[in-house]
C-alpha positions as CSV (number, residue, x, y, z in Angstrom):
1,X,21.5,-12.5,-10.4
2,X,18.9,-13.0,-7.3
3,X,16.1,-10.6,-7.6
4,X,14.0,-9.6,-4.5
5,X,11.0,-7.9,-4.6
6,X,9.4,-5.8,-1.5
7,X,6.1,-4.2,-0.9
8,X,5.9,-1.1,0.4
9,X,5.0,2.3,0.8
10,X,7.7,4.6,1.4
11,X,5.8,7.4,3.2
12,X,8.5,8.7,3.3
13,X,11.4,6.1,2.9
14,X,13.1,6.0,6.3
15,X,16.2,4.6,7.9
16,X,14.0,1.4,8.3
17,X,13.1,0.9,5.2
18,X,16.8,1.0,4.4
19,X,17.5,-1.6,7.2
20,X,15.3,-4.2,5.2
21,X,16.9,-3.5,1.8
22,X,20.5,-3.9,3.7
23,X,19.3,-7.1,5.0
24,X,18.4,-8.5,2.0
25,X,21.7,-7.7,0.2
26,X,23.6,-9.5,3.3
27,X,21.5,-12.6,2.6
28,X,22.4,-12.2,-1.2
29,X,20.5,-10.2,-2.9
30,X,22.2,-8.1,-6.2
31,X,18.6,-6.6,-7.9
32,X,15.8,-4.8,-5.6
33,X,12.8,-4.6,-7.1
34,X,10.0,-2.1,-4.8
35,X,6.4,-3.2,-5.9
36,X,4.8,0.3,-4.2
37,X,1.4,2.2,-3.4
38,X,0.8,5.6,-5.0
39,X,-0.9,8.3,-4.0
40,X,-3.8,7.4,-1.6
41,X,-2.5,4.9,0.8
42,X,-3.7,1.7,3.2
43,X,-4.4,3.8,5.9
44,X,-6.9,5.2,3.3
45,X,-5.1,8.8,3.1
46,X,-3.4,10.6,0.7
47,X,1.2,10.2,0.4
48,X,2.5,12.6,1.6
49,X,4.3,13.3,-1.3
50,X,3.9,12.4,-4.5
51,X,4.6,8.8,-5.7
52,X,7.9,10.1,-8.3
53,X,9.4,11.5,-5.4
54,X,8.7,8.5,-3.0
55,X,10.5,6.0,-6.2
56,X,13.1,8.6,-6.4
57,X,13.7,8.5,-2.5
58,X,13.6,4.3,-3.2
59,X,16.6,3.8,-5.6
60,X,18.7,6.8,-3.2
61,X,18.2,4.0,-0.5
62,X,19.1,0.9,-2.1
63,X,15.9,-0.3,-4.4
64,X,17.0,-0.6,-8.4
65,X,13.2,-0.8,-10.1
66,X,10.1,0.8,-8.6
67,X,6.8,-0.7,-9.8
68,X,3.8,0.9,-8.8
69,X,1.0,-1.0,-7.1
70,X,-2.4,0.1,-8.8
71,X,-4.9,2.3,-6.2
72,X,-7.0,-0.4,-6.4
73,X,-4.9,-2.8,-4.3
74,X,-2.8,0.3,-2.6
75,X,-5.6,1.8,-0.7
76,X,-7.4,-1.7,-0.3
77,X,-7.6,-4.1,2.9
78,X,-4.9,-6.1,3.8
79,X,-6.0,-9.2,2.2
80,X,-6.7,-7.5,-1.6
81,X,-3.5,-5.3,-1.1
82,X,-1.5,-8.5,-0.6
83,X,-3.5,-10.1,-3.1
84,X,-2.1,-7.1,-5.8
85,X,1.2,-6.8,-4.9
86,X,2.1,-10.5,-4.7
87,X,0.6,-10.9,-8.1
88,X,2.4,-8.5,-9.8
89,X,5.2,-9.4,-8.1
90,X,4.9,-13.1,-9.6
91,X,3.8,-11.7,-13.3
92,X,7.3,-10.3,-13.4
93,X,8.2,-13.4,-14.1
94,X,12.0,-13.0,-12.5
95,X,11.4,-12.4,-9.0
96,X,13.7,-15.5,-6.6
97,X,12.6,-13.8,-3.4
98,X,9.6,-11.7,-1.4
99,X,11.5,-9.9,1.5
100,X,9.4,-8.4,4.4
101,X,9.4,-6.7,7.9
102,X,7.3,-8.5,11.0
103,X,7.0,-8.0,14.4
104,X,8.2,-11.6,15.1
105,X,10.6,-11.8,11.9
106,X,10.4,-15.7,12.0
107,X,9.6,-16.7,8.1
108,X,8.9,-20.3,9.6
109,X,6.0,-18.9,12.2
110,X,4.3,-17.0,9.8
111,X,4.2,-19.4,7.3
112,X,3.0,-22.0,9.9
113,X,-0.1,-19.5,10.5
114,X,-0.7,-19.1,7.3
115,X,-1.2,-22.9,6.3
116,X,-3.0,-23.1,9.5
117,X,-5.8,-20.2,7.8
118,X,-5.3,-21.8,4.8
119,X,-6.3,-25.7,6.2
120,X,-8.9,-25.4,8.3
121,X,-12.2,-24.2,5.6
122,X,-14.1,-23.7,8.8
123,X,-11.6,-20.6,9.3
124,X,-12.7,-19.0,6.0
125,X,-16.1,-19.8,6.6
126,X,-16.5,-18.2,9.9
127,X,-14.2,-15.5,8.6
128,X,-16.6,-14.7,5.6
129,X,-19.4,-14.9,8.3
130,X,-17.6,-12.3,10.9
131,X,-16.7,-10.2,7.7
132,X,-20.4,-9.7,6.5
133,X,-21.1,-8.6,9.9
134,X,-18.7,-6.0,9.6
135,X,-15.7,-7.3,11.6
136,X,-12.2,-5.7,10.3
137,X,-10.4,-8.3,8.5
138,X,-8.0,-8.4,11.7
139,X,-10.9,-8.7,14.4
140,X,-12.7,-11.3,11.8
141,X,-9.9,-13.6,11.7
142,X,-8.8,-14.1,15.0
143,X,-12.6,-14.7,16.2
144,X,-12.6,-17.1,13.8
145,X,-9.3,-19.0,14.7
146,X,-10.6,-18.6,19.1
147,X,-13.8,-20.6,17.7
148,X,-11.8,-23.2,15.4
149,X,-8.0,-23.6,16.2
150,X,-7.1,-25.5,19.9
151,X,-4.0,-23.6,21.1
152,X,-4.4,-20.9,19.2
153,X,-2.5,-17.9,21.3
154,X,0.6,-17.7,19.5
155,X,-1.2,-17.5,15.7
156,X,-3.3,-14.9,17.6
157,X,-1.0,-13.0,18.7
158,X,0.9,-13.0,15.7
159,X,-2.4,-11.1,13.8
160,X,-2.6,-8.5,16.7
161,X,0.7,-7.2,14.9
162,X,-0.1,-4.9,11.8
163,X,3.0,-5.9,10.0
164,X,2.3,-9.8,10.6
165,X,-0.9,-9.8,9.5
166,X,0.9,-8.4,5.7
167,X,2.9,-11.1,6.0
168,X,1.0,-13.8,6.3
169,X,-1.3,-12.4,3.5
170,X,1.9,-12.7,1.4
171,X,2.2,-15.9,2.5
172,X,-1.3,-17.1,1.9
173,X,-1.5,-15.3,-1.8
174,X,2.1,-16.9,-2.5
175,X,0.4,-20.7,-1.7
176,X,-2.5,-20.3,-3.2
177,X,-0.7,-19.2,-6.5
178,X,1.7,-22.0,-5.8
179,X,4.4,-19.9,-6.5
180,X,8.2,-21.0,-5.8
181,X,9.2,-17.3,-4.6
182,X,11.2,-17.6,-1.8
183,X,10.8,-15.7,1.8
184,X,12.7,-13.9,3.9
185,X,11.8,-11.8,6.7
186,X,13.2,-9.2,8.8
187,X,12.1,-8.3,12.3
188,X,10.7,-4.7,12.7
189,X,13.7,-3.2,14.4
190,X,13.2,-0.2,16.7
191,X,9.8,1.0,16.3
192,X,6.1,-0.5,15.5
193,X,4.1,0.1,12.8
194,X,2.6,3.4,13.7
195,X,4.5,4.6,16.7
196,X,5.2,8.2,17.3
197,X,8.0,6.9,19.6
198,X,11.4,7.2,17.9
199,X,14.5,4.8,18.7
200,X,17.8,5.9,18.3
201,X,18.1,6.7,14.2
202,X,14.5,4.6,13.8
203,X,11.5,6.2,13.7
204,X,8.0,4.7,12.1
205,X,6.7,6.6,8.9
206,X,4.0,7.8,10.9
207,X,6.0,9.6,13.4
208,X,8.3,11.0,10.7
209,X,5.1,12.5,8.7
210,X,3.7,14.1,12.0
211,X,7.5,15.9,12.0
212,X,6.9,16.9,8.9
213,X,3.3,18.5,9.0
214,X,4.1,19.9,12.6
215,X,7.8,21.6,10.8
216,X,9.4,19.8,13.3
217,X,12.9,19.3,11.4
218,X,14.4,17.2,13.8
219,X,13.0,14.2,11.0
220,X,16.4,14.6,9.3
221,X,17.8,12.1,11.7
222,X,15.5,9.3,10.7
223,X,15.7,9.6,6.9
224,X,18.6,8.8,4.7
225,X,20.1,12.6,3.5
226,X,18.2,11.9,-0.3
227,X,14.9,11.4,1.2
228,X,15.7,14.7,3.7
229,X,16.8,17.2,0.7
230,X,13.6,15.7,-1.7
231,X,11.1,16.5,1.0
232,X,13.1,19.8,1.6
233,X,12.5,20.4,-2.2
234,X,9.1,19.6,-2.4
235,X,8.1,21.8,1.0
236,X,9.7,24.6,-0.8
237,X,8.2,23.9,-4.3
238,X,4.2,23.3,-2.1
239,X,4.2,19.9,-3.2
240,X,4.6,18.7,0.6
241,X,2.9,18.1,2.6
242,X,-0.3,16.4,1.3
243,X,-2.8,16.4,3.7
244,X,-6.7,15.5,3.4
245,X,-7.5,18.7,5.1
246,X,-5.9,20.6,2.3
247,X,-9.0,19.0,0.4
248,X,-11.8,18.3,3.0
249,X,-14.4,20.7,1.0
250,X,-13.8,18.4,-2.3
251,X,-13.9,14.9,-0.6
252,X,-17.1,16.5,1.1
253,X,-18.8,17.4,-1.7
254,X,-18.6,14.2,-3.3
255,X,-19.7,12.3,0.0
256,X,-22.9,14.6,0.2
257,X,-23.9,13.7,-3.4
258,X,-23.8,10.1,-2.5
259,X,-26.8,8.2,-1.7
260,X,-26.7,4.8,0.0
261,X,-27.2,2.6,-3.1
262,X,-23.9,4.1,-4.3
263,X,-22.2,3.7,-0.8
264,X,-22.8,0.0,-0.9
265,X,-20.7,0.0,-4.6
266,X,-17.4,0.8,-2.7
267,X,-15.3,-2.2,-1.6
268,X,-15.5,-2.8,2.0
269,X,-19.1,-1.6,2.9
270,X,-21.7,-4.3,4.0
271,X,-25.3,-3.7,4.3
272,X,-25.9,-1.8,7.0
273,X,-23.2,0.2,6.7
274,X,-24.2,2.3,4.0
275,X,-27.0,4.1,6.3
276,X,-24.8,4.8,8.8
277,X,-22.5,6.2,6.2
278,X,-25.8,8.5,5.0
279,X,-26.2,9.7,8.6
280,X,-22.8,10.2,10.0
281,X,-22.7,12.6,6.4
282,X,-25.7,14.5,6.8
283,X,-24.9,15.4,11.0
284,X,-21.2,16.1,10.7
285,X,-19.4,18.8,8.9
286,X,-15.8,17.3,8.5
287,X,-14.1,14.1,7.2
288,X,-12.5,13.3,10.7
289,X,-15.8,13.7,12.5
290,X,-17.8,11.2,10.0
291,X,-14.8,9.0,10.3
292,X,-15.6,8.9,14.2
293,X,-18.9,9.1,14.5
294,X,-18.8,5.5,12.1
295,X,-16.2,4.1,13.4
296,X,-17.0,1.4,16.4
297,X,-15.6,-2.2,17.4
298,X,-16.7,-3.9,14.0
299,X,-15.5,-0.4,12.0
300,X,-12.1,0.1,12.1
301,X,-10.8,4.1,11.6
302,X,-8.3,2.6,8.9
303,X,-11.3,1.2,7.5
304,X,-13.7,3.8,7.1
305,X,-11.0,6.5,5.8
306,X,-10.6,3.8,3.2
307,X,-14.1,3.7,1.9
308,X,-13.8,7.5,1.8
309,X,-10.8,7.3,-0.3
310,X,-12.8,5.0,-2.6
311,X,-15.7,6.7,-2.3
312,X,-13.7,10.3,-3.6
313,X,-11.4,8.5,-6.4
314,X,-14.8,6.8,-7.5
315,X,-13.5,3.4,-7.0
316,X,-16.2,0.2,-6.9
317,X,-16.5,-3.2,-6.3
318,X,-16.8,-4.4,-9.5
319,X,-13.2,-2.9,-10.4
320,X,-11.3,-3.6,-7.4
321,X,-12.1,-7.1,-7.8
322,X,-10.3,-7.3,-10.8
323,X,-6.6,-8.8,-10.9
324,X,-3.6,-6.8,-12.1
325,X,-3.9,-5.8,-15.7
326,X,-0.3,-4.4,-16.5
327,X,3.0,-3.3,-14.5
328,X,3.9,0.0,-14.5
329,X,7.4,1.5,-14.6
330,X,7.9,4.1,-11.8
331,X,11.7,4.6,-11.5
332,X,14.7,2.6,-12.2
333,X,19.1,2.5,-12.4
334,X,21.5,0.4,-13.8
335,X,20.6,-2.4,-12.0
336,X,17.1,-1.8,-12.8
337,X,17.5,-1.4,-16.4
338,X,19.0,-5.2,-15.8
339,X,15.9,-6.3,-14.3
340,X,13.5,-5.0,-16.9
341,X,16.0,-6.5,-19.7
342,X,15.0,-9.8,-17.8
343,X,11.3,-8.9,-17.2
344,X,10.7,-7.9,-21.0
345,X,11.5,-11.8,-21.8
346,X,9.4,-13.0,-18.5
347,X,6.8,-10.8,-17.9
348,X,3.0,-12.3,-18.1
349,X,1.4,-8.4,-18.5
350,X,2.1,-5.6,-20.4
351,X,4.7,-3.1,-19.1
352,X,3.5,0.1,-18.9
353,X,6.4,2.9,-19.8
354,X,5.1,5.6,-21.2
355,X,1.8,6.0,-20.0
356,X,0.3,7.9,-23.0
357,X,1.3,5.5,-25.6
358,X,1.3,1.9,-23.5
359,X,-2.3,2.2,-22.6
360,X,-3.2,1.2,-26.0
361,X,-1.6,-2.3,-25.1
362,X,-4.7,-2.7,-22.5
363,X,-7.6,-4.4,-22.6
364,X,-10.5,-2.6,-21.1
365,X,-10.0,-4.0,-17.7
366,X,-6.4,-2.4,-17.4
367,X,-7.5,0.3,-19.0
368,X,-10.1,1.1,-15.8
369,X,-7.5,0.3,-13.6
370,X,-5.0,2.6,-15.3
371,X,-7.6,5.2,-15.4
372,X,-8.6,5.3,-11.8
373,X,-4.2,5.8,-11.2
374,X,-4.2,8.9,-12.9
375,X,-7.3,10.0,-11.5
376,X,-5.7,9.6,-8.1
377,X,-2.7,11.5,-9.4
378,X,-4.6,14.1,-11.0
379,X,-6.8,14.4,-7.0
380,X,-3.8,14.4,-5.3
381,X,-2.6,17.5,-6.5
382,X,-5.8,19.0,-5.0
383,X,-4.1,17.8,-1.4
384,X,-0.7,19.7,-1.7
385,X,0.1,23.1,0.1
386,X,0.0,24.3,-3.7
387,X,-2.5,23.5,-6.0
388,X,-0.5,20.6,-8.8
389,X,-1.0,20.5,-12.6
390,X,-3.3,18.1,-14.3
391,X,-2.6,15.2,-16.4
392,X,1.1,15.4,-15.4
393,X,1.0,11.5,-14.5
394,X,-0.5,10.6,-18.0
395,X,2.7,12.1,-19.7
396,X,5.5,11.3,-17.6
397,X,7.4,8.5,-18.7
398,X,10.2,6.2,-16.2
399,X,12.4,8.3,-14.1
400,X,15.8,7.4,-14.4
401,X,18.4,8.0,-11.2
402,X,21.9,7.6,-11.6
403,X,23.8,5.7,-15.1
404,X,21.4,3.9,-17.1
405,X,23.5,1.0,-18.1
């Protein structure tokens, strides 16, 4: 049995996505586990469909277990989303392998740029420094390596890249928990990260969600047929698209009851920023045009819409700094069930099943995390075409696809 494990979002799961999994079975793989974000995202924006769907999607491509990745880490900067997924990932206790797409796909570079970040203290110490002036975590690093590291193009170069810079925060939280998961990485084929351009059967999850919001069907011919007749099921049912606009007036109303001391409680705002916050509030009248009118060289859009997501789902520092508490069951097969025969023997947190009666395994720090998941299930009903039931998250136990062996 090799087991590898792969951090994603599946938003929606997409002919690339696929092409990784593939990948990793040529180089040996027999168990896929998907560590994955649930329903308000790194771009710091709601999924645009639920997260049962997106694990259902998952094991009709090729993944066997879907764990999901706590809110806290899934709608988090880079470094702290790393930081949650590789954790969880190691606290399965059975993982052999981390396998990732990059821009550059060279497992050797990246992990050469990360030692290098990892190495030189006066990196981390300008980094802090650029961060508390309100750098994004990209910009920040790479001034720091320009003022520290001679012949430093290629590692700069390497974080201009969206999906590098994950990658070498997988790297840099596997080294510092000196953890003998092994890597393996697969270069982004087709498409980048964000591109509305499509390539042949490839197209980037953004591109694909535009289709979907605009009804342009032509999407079918970048999805794998499961993914195509779940969306297809969900926009018929009104549980797709999820868009923040669907919502503005709620996420509004909580932003205009905020005050700047309680801005500069969610992650990611330094001092300073929490007025600006304030004023962009009070002189626009819609989430987009606060997101703009706050956004600058040092404030990324990404970012901002972040702190808003925190912000809405009433997520603070003092919680998002904690590790994870638990893992959580999305989805699983036959295969999967193997895994989690495995992961009940390894695992170093509690596995979370059935919501309702696992959360009495938690301490009270998994039970905030927990707490803030279903509130972001619960909110992201509010986002849907249709309006969705409460609760429904609390209740529902492990799907099952396929024969549970």
């Amino acid at each position: 049995m090799k087991i590898t494990a792969i951090i994603s979002e599946y938003n929606p799961f997409h002919n690339g996505h696929k092409y990784l999994i593939d990948k990793a079975r040529e180089n040996g793989t027999t168990h896929c586990i998907a560590v994955m974000g649930g329903n308000f995202l790194q771009r710091g924006d709601c999924s645009i469909i639920d997260k049962y769907s997106r694990a259902e999607m998952a094991l009709c491509g090729g993944i066997d277990l879907v764990i999901e990745l706590p809110q806290i880490y899934a709608a988090a900067s880079a470094e702290r989303f790393a930081f949650g997924a590789v954790d969880t990932i190691i606290k399965c206790g059975c993982v052999d392998e981390l396998a990732f797409g990059s821009e550059c796909g060279d497992t050797e570079l990246l992990t050469k740029a990360a030692e290098i970040l990892d190495n030189h203290s006066e990196i981390q110490t300008l980094y802090k420094n650029f961060l508390k002036m309100g750098y994004s975590h990209p910009r920040a690093m790479q001034s720091a390596i320009e003022e520290t590291v001679k012949n430093h193009d290629n590692i700069s170069e390497l974080l201009s890249k969206p999906n590098n810079i994950l990658a070498i925060e997988y790297i840099k939280a596997l080294r510092k928990s000196e953890s003998k998961i092994d890597l393996f990485s697969v270069k982004r084929a087709g498409v980048f990260h964000n591109e509305l351009e499509t390539c042949g059967k490839l197209a980037s999850a953004s591109a694909i969600r535009e289709m979907v919001i605009n009804k342009n069907n032509s999407y079918y011919k970048y999805i794998p047929d499961k993914s195509y007749e779940i969306l297809q099921n969900a926009i018929k049912d009104g549980r797709c698209p999820a868009e923040s606009k669907n919502n503005e007036r709620g996420i509004l109303s909580v932003l205009r009851s905020m005050s700047a001391d309680d801005f500069l409680q969610i992650p990611d705002v330094t001092e300073g920023l929490e007025n600006r916050l304030i004023k962009a509030i009070k002189q626009n009248n819609s989430v987009p045009d606060i997101i703009m009118y706050v956004k600058s060289k040092r404030y990324t859009y990404a970012r901002i819409s972040r702190i808003i997501t925190c912000a809405y789902l009433g997520i603070n520092k003092e919680i998002a700094a904690l590790s994870p508490q638990y893992i959580r069951v999305l989805a699983l097969n036959g295969k999967g069930a193997e895994i989690l025969k495995v992961m009940k023997k390894t695992a170093e947190l509690p596995l979370v099943m059935s919501p309702a009666k696992d959360i009495k395994k938690l301490d009270e720090k998994g039970k905030a995390i927990f707490e803030t998941d279903i509130r972001a299930a619960d909110l992201h009903g509010l986002f849907t075409p249709q309006v969705q039931p409460c609760s429904l998250d609390f209740y529902s136990g492990v799907k099952f696809v396929g024969n549970i062996l």
